[in-house]
N, C-alpha and C positions, 0 to 999 in steps of 0.2 A: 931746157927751162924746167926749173925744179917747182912744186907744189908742196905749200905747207898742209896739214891737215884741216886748219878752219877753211882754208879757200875751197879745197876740197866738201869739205862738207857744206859747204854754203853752195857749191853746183850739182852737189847728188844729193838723195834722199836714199834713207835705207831700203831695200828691197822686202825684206822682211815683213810678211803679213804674222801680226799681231794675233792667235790661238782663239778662237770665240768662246775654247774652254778655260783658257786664264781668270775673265771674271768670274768663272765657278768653281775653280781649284778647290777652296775650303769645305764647300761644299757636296764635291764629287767625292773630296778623299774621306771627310767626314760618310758621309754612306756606305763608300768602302768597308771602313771600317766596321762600322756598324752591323756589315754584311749583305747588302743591299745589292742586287747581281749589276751588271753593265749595263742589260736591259731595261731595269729597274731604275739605273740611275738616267739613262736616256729618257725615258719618261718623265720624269721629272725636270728635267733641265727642257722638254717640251714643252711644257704647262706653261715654264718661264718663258718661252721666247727663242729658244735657242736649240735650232734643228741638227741633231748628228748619230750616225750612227754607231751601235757598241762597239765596235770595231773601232770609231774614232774614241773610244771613252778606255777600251783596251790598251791603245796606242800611249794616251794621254797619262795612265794610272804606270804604263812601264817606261816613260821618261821621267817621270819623278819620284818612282819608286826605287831604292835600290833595294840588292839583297837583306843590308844590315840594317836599313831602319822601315823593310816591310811589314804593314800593316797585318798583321796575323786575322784571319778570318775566326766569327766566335767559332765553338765546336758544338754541332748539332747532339740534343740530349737522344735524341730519336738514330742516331747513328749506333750502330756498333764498335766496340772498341776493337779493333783489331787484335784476330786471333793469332796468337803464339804458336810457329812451329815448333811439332814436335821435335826433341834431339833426335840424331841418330842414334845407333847403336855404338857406333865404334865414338862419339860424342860423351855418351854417355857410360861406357866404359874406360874412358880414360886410365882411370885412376886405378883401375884392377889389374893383376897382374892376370898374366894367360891365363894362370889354373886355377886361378876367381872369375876370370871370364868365361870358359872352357865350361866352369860345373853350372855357371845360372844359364848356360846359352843349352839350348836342346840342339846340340850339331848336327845331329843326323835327319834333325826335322827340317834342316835348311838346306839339303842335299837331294 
């Protein structure tokens, strides 16, 4: 006995529990952006009504988040810019031959 899909669906109901962070999508990703921590946005969706924690707000921000249209965090003025290592020697000799290398290098002082 074969089963169309409306009969079907007219004897089951989906299983699938509906996200209590769906009605706040805009609004979670909006703070994201903004910069607003997980923590920060749990609080907030508290005030509203709607109890979960950053761990559920983690979960929720990397299923709709992909790599290529992630929300880049601002960058803190109070940060450091990341410091530049220095070359190495043999980096920054490249371009010398031995006996340009040889006379700026003190050899014996590295022995």
């Amino acid at each position: 006995m074969t089963m169309d899909i409306t009969e079907f669906k007219n004897r089951a109901s989906p299983s699938a529990i509906p996200s209590k962070l769906a009605a706040f999508e805009k609004d979670i990703l909006h703070l994201h952006q903004e910069g607003y921590t997980n923590i920060q946005i749990t609080e907030y969706l508290s005030h509203n009504g709607c109890k979960v924690s950053h761990q559920a707000i983690s979960k929720f921000l990397k299923k709709r988040l992909t790599k290529k249209d992630a929300i880049p965090k601002p960058v803190s003025y109070a940060e450091k810019p990341p410091e530049q290592k220095p070359q190495k020697p043999s980096q920054a000799s490249e371009n010398l031959s031995w006996n340009e290398f040889r006379n700026k290098t003190d050899v014996e002082s590295l022995m």
